[in-house]
MIFI-675247 format. One record per residue (C-alpha): x, y, z. Coordinates in nm, 4 decimals. Layout:
N
LOVEX         xx         yy         zz
LOVEX          X          Y          Z
...
END
This chain:
183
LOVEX         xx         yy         zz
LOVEX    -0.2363    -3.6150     0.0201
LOVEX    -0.4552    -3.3657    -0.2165
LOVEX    -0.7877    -3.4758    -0.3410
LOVEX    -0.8111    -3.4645    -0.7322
LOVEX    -1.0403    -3.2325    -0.9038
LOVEX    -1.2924    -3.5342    -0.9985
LOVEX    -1.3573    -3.6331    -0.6403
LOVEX    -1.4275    -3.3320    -0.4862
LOVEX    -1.7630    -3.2140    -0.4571
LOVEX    -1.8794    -2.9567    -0.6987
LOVEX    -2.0972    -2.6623    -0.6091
LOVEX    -2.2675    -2.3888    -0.8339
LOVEX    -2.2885    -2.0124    -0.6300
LOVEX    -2.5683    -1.8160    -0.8034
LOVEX    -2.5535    -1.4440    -0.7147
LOVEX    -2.5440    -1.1428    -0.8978
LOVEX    -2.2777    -0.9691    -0.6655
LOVEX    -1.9382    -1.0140    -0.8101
LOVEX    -1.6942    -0.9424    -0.5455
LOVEX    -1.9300    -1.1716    -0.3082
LOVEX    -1.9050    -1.4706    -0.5262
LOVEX    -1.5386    -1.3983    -0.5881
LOVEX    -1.5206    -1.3824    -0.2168
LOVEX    -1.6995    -1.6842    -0.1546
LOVEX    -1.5831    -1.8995    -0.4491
LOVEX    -1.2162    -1.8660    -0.2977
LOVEX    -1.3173    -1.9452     0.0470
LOVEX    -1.5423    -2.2507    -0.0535
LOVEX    -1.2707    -2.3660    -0.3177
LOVEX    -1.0332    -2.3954     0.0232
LOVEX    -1.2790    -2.6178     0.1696
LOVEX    -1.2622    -2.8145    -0.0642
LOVEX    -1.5600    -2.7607    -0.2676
LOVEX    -1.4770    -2.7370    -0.6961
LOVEX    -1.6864    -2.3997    -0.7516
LOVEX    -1.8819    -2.2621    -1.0874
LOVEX    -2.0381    -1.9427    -1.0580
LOVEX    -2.3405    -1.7986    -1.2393
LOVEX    -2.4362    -1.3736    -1.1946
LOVEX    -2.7994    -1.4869    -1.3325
LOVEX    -3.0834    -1.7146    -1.3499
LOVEX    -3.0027    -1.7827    -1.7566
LOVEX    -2.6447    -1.9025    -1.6895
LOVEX    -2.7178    -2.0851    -1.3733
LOVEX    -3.0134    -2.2371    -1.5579
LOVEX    -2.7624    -2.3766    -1.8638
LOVEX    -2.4988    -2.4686    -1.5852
LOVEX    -2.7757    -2.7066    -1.4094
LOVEX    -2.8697    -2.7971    -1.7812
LOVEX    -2.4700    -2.9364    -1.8451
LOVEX    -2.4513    -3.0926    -1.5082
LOVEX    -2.6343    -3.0663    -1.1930
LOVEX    -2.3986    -2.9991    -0.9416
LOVEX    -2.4120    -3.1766    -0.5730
LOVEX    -2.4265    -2.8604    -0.3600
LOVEX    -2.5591    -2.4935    -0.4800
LOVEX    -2.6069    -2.1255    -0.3130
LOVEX    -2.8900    -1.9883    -0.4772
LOVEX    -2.9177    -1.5611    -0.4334
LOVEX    -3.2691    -1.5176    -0.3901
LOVEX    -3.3121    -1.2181    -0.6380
LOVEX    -3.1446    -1.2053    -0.9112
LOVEX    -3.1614    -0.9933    -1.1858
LOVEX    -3.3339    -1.1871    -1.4628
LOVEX    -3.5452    -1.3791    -1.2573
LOVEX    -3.6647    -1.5323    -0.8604
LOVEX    -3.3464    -1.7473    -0.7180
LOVEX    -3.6702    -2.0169    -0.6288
LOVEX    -3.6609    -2.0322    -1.0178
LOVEX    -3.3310    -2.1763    -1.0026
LOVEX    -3.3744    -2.3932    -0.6686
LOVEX    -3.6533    -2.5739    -0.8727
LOVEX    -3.4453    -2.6432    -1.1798
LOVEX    -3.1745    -2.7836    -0.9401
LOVEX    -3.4212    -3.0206    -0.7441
LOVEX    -3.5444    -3.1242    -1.0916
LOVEX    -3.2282    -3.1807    -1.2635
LOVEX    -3.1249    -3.4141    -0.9284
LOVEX    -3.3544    -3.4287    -0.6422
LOVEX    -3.0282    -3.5031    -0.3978
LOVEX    -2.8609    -3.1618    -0.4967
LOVEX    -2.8057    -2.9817    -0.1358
LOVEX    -2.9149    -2.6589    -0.1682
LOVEX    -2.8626    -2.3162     0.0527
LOVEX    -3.0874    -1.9909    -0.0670
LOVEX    -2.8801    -1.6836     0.0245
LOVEX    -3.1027    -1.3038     0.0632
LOVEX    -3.0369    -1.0162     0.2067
LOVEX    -3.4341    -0.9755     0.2204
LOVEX    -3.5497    -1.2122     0.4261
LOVEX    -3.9127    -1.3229     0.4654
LOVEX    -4.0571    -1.6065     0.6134
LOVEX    -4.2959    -1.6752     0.2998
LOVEX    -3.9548    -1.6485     0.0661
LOVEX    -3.8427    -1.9115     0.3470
LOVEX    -4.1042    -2.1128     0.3834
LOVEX    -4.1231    -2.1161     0.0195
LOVEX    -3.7415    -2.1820    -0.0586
LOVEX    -3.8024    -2.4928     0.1819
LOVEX    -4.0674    -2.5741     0.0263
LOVEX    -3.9142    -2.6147    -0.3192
LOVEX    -3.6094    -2.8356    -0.1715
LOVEX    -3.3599    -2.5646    -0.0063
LOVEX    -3.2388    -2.7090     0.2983
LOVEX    -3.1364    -2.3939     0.4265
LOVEX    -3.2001    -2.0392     0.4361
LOVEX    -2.9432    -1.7765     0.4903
LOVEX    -3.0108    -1.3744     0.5087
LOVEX    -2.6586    -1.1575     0.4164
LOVEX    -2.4315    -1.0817     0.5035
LOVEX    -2.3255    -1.4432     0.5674
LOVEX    -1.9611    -1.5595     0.5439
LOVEX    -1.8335    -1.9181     0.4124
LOVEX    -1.8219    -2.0801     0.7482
LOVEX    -2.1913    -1.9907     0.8135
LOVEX    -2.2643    -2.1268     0.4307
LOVEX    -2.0932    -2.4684     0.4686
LOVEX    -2.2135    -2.5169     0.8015
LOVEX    -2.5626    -2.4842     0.6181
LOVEX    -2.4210    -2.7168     0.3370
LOVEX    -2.3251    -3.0100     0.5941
LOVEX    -2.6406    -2.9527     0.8035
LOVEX    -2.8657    -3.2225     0.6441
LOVEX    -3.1278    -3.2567     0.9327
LOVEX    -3.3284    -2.9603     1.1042
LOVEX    -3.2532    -2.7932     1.4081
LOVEX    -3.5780    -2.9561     1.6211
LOVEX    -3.3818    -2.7701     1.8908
LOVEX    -3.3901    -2.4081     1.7583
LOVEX    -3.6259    -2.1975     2.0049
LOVEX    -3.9048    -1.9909     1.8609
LOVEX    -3.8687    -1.6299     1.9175
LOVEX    -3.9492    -1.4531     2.2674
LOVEX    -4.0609    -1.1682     2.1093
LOVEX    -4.3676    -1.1198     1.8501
LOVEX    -4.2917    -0.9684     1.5305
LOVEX    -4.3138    -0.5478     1.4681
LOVEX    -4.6197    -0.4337     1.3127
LOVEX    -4.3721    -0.2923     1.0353
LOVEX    -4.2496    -0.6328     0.9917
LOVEX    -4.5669    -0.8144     0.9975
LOVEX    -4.6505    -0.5604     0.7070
LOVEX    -4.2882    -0.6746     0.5593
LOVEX    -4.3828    -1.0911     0.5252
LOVEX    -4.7212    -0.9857     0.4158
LOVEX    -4.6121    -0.7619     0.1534
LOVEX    -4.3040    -1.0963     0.0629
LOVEX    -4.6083    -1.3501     0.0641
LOVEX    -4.8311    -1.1762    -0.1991
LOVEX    -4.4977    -1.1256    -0.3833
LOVEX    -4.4846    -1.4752    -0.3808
LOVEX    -4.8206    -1.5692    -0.5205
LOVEX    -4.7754    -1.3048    -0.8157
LOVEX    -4.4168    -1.4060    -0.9065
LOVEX    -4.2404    -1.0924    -0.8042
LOVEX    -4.4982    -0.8924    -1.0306
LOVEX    -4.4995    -0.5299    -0.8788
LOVEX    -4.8162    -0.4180    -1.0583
LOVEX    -5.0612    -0.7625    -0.9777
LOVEX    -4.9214    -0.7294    -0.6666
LOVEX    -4.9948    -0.3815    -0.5777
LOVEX    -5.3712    -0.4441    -0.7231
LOVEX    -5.3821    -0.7146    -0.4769
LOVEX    -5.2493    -0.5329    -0.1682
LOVEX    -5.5278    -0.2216    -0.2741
LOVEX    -5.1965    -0.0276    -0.2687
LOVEX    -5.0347     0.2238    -0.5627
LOVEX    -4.7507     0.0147    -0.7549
LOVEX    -4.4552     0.3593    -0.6984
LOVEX    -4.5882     0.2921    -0.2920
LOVEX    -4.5010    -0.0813    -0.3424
LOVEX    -4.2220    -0.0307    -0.5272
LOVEX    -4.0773     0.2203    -0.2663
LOVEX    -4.1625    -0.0681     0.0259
LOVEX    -3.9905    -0.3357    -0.1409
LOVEX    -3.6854    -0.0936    -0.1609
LOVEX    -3.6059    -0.0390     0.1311
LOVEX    -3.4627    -0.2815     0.3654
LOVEX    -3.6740    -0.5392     0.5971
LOVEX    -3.7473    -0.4018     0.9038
LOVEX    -3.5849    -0.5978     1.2395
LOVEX    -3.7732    -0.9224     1.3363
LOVEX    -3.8006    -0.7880     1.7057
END
């Protein structure tokens, strides 16, 4: 017996990677989820606009504006939206902040499908996930400092770089590279 169209649950995938939407909008289609997809803020924004859909994966950066942008259009256009943030620059202030704004989950690529919907049906915390063993790398702790006062400026480069007493092309070059491990 196939579910119709109209009763299964609909979920928007915001990221700006093409071939890992296309990816991930088969595999979540197969699983029964009815999947729109958005490559930017501006589309996901009208998308939420024309109907707020039940579950979302929000790409943290995108190119026209902050993926939290879009997790706190979603939360306002329905507060029971289910929503997973997606980055492959993780940060615990990005976390904390995605949480924060109504993201039940946050997920740092690559990730797969099964990892995402796991996320989707997860609707409590993990009270039994361990802290970490291991402080954090003084390269790291530099990382989640530098993601924090990202945070407060709104991904501004130059107020951020004022407020770190650092030159913006020295910022600039730190947020391009990748996040150092956690360990």
């Amino acid at each position: 017996m196939s579910t119709s169209l109209s009763e299964r649950p609909n979920l928007l995938l915001v990221d700006d990677d093409r071939v890992l939407c296309q990816v991930l909008s088969k595999a979540l289609e197969s699983r029964g989820f009815v999947v729109d997809i958005a490559h930017d803020g501006a589309t996901a924004l009208k998308l939420i606009e024309k109907s707020p859909p039940e579950f979302a994966v929000v790409d943290l950066r995108l190119p026209d504006m902050s993926g939290l942008k879009v997790v706190q259009k979603l939360k306002a256009a329905d507060e029971h939206t289910t929503i997973v943030v997606l980055t492959g620059y993780g940060s615990i202030a990005t976390a904390v902040e995605a949480i924060k704004l109504g993201a039940i989950q946050y997920l740092t690529k690559p990730t797969n499908a099964n990892e995402i919907e796991k996320a989707l049906k997860a609707t409590m915390p993990d009270v039994d996930a361990a802290p970490s063993e291991q402080p954090l790398s003084v390269d790291r702790l530099e990382w989640e400092h530098i993601q924090r006062v990202m945070a407060s400026f709104d991904d501004n480069v130059s107020a951020s770089a004022r407020a770190l007493n650092m030159h913006r092309r020295t910022l600039q070059r730190k947020l391009n590279k990748r996040p150092p491990r956690q360990g």
